[in-house]
C-alpha positions in Angstrom: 174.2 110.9 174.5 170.4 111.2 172.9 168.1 112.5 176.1 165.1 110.3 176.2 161.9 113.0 176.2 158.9 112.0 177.6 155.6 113.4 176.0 152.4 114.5 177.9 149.9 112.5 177.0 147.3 114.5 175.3 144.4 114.9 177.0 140.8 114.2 175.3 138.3 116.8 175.1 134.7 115.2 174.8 133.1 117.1 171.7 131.1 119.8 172.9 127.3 119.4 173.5 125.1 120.1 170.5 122.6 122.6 171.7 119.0 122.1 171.2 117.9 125.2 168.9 113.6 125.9 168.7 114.0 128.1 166.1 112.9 126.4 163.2 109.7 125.4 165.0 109.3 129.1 165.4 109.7 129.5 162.0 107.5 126.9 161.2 104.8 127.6 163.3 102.7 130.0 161.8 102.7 127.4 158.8 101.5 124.4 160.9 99.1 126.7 162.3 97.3 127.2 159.0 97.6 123.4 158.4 96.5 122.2 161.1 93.3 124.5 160.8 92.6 124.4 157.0 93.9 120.9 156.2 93.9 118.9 159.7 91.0 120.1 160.5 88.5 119.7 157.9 89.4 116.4 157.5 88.1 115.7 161.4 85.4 117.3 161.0 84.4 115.7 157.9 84.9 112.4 159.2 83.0 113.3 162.2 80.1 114.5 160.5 80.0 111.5 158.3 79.2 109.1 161.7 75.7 111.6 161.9 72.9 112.3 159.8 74.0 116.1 160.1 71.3 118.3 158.0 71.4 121.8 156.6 68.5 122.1 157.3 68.8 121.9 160.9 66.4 119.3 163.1 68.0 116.8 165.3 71.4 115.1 165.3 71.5 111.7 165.4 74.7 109.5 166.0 74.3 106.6 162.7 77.7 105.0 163.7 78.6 103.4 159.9 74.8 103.6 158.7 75.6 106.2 156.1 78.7 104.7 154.7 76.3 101.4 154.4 73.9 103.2 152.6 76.3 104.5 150.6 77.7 100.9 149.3 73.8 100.5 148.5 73.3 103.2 146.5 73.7 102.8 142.7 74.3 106.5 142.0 77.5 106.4 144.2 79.3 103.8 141.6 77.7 105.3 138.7 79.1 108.5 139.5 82.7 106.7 140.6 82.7 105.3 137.2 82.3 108.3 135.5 84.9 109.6 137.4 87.4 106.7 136.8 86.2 106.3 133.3 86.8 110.1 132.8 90.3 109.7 134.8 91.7 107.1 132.2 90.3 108.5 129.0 91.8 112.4 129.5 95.4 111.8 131.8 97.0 109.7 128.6 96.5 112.5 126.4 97.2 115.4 128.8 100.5 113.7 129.5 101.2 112.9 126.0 99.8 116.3 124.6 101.9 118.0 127.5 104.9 116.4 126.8 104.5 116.9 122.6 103.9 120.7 122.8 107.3 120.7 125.2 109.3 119.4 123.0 107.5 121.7 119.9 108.3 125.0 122.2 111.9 123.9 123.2 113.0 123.4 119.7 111.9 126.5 117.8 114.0 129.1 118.1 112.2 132.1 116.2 108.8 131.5 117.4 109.1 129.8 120.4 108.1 132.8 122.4 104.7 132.4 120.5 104.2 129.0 120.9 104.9 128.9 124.7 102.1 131.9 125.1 99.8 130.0 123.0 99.9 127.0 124.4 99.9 127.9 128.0 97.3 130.9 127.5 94.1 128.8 128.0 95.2 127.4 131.3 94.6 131.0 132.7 91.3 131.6 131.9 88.7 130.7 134.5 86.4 127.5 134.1 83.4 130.2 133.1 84.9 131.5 130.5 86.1 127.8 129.4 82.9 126.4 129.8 81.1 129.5 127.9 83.4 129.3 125.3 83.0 125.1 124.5 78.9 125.1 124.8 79.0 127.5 122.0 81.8 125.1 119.8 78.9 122.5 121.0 75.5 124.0 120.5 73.1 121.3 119.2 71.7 123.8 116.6 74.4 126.5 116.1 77.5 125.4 117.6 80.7 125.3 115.3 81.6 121.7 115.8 77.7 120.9 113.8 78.7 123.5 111.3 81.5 121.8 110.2 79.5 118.5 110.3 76.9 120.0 108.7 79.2 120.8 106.1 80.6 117.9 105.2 76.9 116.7 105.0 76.3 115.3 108.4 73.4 115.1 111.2 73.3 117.8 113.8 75.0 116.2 117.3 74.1 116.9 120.8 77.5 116.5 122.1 77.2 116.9 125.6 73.5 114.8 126.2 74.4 112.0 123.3 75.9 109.0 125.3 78.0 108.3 122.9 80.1 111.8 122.9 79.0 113.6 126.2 82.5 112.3 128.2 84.5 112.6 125.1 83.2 116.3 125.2 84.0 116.8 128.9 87.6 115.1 128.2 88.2 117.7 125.0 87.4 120.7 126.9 89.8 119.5 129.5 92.6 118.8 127.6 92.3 122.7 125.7 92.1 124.0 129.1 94.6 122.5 131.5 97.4 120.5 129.2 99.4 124.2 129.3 100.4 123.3 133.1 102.1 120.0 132.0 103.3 122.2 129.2 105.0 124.4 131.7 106.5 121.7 133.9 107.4 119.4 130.9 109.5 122.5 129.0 111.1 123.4 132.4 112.7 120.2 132.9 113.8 120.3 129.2 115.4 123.3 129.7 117.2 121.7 132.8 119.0 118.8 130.5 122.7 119.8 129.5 122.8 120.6 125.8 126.1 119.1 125.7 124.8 115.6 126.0 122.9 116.2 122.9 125.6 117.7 121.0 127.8 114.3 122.0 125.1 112.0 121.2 124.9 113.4 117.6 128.8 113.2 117.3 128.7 110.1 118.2 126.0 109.5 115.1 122.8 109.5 117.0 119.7 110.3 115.3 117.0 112.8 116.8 114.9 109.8 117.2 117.8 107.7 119.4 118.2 111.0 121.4 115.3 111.3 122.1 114.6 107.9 123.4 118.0 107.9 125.1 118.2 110.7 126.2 115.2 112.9 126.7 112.9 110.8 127.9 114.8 109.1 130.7 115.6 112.2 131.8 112.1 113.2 132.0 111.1 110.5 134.3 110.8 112.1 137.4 108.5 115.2 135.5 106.3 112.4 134.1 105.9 110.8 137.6 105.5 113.9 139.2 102.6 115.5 136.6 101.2 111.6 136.7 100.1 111.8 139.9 99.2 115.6 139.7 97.0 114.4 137.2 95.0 111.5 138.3 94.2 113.7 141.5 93.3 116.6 139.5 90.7 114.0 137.1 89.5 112.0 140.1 88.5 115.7 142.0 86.3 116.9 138.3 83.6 119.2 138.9 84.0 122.5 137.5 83.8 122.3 134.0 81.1 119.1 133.8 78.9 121.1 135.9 78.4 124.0 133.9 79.2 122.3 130.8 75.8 120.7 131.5 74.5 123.6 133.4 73.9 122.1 136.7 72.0 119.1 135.0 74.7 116.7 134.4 72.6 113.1 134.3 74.1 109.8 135.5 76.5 110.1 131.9 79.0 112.4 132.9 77.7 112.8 136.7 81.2 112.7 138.7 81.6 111.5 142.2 82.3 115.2 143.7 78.8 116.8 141.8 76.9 114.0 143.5 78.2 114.9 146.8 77.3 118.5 146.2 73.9 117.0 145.5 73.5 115.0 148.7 75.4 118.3 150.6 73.8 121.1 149.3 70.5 120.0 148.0 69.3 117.3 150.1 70.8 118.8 152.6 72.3 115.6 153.6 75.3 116.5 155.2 76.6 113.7 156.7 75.5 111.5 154.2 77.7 113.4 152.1 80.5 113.3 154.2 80.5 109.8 153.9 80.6 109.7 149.8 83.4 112.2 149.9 85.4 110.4 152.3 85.3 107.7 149.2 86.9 109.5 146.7 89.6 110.8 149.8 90.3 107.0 150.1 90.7 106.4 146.4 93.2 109.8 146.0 95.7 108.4 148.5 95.6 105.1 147.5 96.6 107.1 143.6 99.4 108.6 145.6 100.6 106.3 147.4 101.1 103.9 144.4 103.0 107.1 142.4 105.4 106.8 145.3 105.9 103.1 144.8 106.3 103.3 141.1 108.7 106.9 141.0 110.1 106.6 144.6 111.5 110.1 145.4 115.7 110.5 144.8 115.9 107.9 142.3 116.3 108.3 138.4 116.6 104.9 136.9 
């Protein structure tokens, strides 16, 4: 006769409590220290200082309120100098992209000189904007420089490159592009290396021309590294400074005057402080606006 057995029920443990750990923030802290003091800030301050008619020079504080970002829509040099700085942002990021991307592709396929073309081509981006500049107001040189030589040669006029209107941003934009396309060099041949040599090697099985691979293949695979040195370049061409300023040797005129050397004007040699603050606040506005559209048009995670 079968004996009926009669199971315990089992009994139900509730899962056990997950502990509250602080010891990332521990390990974070000294980081969000140093943010909140260089970065966090700043910014604060900035925008505090641009409500005032704070002055180097000492004197008085007065609270303005939004008198100096009034003055600022006002004044004519502001959008002059904006322009320039646009106008110089969509003449040099196409070719520093495009440039970038070329020399990639020349360094990732050469096999026996690759090693020279990757030190050649990324060598200028470590020199300092001194030695850059230096090195481009002799290749421009009204009476000496190389580029009239070789104008001169083929029987033109002398040209002053950087004070003619017609060339003085095209000059800015070329001394650019020598100096700082070896960082989208860098990221660009990275990501190349990262693409799995076997889809190649398929592709042209299957009868794929270099050309088809390389619109099928390389390039959508590249989109993220475009998006990313996109927007790494727009911020880097809307925040120009360096190399116009000595280019022009402190007397850039209202041709190539960016936004950031007339705030260093206002700042530092009218001594206008706040008034300053203001502009630069501007050109803060502008830079996330440039970012926050990158993030619309790559969104982060996706690949299509």
């Amino acid at each position: 006769m079968a004996v009926d057995t009669v199971r315990a029920p089992v009994e139900l443990t509730a899962p056990a409590r997950r502990t509250r750990s602080w010891a990332g923030l521990w390990f974070a802290l000294p980081f969000l220290l140093i943010y909140v003091v260089f970065m966090i800030w700043p910014i604060l301050a900035g925008l505090w200082s641009s409500l005032f008619n704070t002055s180097l020079a000492g004197g008085d504080v007065e609270f303005l309120g939004l008198s100096n970002y009034a003055e600022m829509a006002r004044d004519g040099a502001v959008w002059d100098s904006l322009w320039n700085t646009v106008w110089f942002t969509i003449l040099s990021t196409p070719p520093l992209v495009l440039v970038g991307l070329g020399m990639a592709l020349l360094a990732h396929r050469a096999r026996r000189t690759g090693w020279l073309l990757r030190f050649s081509f990324f060598m200028p981006f470590l020199l300092p904007v001194t030695v850059v500049a230096l090195i481009w107001l002799w290749i421009y040189q009204s009476d000496f420089g190389l580029l009239n030589a070789a104008v001169a040669w083929f029987g033109g006029d002398p040209v002053a490159w950087i004070n003619d209107e017609r060339t003085a941003m095209w000059a800015v934009v070329i001394c650019t592009l020598w100096w700082t396309v070896g960082f989208n060099f860098l990221l660009y041949l990275a990501a190349l290396q990262g693409i799995p040599r076997e889809l190649h090697e398929a592709a042209a099985v299957d009868g794929a021309t270099p050309a088809q691979r390389l619109w099928r293949i390389t390039l959508p695979l590249l989109r993220r590294t475009t998006g990313l040195i996109l927007v790494l370049q727009l911020i880097a061409s809307l925040k120009i400074f360096d190399q116009v300023y000595l280019l022009n040797e402190g007397n850039a005129g209202p041709i190539t005057r960016p936004l950031i050397q007339y705030v260093y004007e206002q700042g530092f040699t009218s001594y206008r402080i706040g008034y300053a603050s203001a502009i630069s606040y501007l050109l803060f506005l502008i830079i996330i606006l440039v970012a926050f559209a990158q993030f619309k048009i790559f969104p982060a995670g996706r690949d299509d």
